[in-house]
N, C-alpha and C positions, 0 to 999 in steps of 0.2 A: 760496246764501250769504246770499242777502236777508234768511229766517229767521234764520241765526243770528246776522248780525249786528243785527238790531231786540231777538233773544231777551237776550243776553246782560248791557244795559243793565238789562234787564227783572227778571231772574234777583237780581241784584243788591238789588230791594227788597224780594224775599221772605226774605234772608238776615238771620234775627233778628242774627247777630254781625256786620254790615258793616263798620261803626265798630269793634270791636273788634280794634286790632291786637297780636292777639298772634300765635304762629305756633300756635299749638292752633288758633282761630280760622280761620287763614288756610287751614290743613291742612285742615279742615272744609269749607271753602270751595269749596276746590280739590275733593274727593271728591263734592260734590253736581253741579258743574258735569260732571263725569267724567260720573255717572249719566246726566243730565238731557240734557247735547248730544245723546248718540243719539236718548232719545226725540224729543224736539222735531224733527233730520233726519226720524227714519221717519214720524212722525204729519205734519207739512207733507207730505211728498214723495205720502202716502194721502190727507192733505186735496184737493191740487191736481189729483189724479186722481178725484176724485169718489167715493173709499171713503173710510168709518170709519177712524178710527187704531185699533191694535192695541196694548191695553195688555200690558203687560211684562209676562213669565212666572217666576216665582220659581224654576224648575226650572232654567232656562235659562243660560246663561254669558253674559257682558259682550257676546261679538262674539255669540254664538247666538239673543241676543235683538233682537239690531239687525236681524240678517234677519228673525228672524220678524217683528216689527215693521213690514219695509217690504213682504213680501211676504203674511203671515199665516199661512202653514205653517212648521211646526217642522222649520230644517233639518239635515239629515244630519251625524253628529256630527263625521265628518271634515272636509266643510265646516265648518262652525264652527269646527274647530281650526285650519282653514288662512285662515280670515278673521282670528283672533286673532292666529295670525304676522303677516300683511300689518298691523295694527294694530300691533305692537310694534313690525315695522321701521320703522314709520312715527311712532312716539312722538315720538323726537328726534334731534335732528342739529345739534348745537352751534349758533353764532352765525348764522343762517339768519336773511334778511330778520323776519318774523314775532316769531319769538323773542327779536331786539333791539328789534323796535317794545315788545314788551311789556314788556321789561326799562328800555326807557328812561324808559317812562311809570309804574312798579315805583321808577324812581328818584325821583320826583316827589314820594313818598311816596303816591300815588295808589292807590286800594282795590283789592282782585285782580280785579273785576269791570271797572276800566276798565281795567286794565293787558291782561288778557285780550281786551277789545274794541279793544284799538291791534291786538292780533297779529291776531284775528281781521278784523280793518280790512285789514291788510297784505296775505290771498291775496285781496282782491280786482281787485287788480293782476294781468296775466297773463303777469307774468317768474316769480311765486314760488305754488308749489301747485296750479297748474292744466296741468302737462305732462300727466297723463296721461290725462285729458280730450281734450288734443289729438294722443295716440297714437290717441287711440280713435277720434276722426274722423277722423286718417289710415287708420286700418287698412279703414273704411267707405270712406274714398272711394278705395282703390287696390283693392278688393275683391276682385282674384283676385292666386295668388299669379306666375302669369304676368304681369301688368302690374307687378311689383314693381321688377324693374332698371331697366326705364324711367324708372319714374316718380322712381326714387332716383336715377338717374343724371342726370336733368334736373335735377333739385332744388337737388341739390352743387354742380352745372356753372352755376348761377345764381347758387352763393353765397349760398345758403339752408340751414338747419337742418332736419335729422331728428330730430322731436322725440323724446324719450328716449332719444338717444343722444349721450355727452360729458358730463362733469361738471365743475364748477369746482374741488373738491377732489381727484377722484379721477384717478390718470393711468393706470390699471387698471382693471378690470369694478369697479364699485361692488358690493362683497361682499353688500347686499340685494339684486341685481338676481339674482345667481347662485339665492338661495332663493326668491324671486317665477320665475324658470324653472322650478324642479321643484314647485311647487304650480302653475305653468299646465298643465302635463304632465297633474297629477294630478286635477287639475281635467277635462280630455282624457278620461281615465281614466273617473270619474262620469258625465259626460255624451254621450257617445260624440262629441262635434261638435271635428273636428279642424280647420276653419277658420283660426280665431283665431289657433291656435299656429305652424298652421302658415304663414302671412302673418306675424304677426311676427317668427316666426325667420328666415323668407327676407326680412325690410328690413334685420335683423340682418346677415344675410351681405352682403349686397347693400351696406349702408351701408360697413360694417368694406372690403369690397374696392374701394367705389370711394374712400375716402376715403384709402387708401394711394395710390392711382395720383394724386388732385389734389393731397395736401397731405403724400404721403410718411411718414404715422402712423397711429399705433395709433389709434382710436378705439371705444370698449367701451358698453353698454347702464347706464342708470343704472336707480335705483329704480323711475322711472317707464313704463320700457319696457313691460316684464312687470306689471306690476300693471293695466295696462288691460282687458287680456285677460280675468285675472282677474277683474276685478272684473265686466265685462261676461259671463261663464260664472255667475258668483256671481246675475247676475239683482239688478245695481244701473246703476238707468239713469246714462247719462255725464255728463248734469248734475250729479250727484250726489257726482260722483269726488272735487272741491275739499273738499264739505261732510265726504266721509269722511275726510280728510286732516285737518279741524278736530276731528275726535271722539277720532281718533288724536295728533295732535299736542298736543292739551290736555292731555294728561298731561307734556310735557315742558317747556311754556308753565309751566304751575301750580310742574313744580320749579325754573325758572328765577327767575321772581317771585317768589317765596318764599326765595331765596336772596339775591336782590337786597333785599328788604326786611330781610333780617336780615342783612346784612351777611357772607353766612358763606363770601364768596368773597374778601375784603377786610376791612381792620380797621375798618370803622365806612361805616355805608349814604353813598353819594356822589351828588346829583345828575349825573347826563350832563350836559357840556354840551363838546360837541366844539371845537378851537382851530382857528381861521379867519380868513385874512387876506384885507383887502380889498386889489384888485385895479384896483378903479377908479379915475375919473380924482377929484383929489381938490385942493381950490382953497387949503387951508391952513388954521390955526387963525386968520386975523385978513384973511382978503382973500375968502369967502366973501360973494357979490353975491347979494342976494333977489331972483328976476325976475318978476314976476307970471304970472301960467298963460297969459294973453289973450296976452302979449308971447314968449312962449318960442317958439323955432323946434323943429320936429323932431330 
């Protein structure tokens, strides 16, 4: 996430239209950042591994260059299609930490380049775009699928989170999670290594039945479940998982900002500025004592 959040300040002075707000402009904006996050991911991710970056193949689709990119071979065309779904589920998802940082700094009147670097600023927090990341290092550290109920059943029984399972909107299987399971399968499929699927389907089960017996409910797999697997079958290390999240999600960042800038969710652009009551202790408008800092108690 270092890269692209240093990149994207950067990206911004190579943009001849920066200044120019129009939404032709802005549009323009938006589609070169689209391009350019992947490479900048793939090429860092080969820098820091001590290879060449791999420039971009004109043949190649949006997501099928991303792999090739971070690995150097031209992947298999149904991978590619199934990276490109994992990418669209992942474009957008309405008022999401992220997407209001970028929208409120959009309201500022602020250029799409910082409004992008508020979103991009916001996963590097580790409530918002990094669960699946930490599927991935659960699924490592419970590593057989015998140790699974244990390890789920201690966890709940502590009053602790299964990550990628439970949603804040959803009170049913998050409808991405159902199509990242049949591309983990398929994924299965390609590379004959049934591991992965099958350890996360059994924290699956394993979470869904103890979490009826503690807290008497449903609880169903989100986005991020499933997509860890994947994405570690796909031959994208787990570091990596957040900055995939940013390549994907900038497409729905860029049409949020751009909506905010023009006004076209609302009759005319509105600064943010949330209503807030103080709370504290408060001495009046006319009996307010100045104390000096030396003299002040704790």
């Amino acid at each position: 996430m270092d890269v692209l959040q240093a990149s994207v300040p950067i990206l911004a002075s190579y943009d001849p239209q920066l200044h120019e707000e129009t939404k032709d402009a802005n549009l323009k904006g938006a589609a070169r950042l689209i391009a350019k996050l992947p490479t900048i991911v793939a090429a860092g991710d080969r820098i820091r591994k001590g290879l060449e970056p791999v420039d971009p193949n004109p043949n190649l689709t949006h997501a099928g260059n991303f792999l090739y990119m971070l690995s150097g071979i031209i992947p298999d065309s149904e991978t590619a299609r199934d990276f490109d779904i994992c990418l669209i589920l992942h474009a957008e998802h309405s008022f999401n930490a992220s997407t209001f940082a970028g929208r409120e700094v959009a309201s500022t009147h602020a250029h799409l380049y910082a409004s992008i670097a508020a979103a991009v600023g916001a996963l590097s927090g580790e409530l918002h775009g990094g669960a699946n990341s930490e599927v991935m290092k659960m699924l490592l550290e419970i590593g057989k699928v015998d140790r699974v109920k244990s390890w789920v059943s201690e966890k709940l029984q502590r009053g602790e989170k299964i990550m990628g399972m439970g949603h804040a909107v959803y009170h049913t299987e998050d409808p991405r999670a159902t199509i990242l399971r049949g591309i983990c399968v398929r994924m299965v499929d390609r590379t004959g290594d049934r591991r992965w699927y099958e350890l996360t389907k059994a924290i699956e089960a394993a979470t869904k039945e103890e979490f009826r017996k503690i807290r008497g409910k449903e609880i169903y797999a989100n986005v991020d479940f499933y997509s860890a697997s994947v994405y570690h079958m796909m031959g994208i290390s787990t570091d990596l998982f957040t900055p995939v999240f940013a390549i994907s999600r900038i497409v729905g960042w860029a049409a949020h900002i751009i909506e905010e800038k023009f006004a076209e969710a609302q009759p005319k652009p509105e600064l943010y500025r949330p209503d807030a009551d103080y709370v504290g202790t408060y001495c009046g408008p006319q009996a307010c004592e100045y104390i000096p800092v030396e003299k002040r108690t704790s």
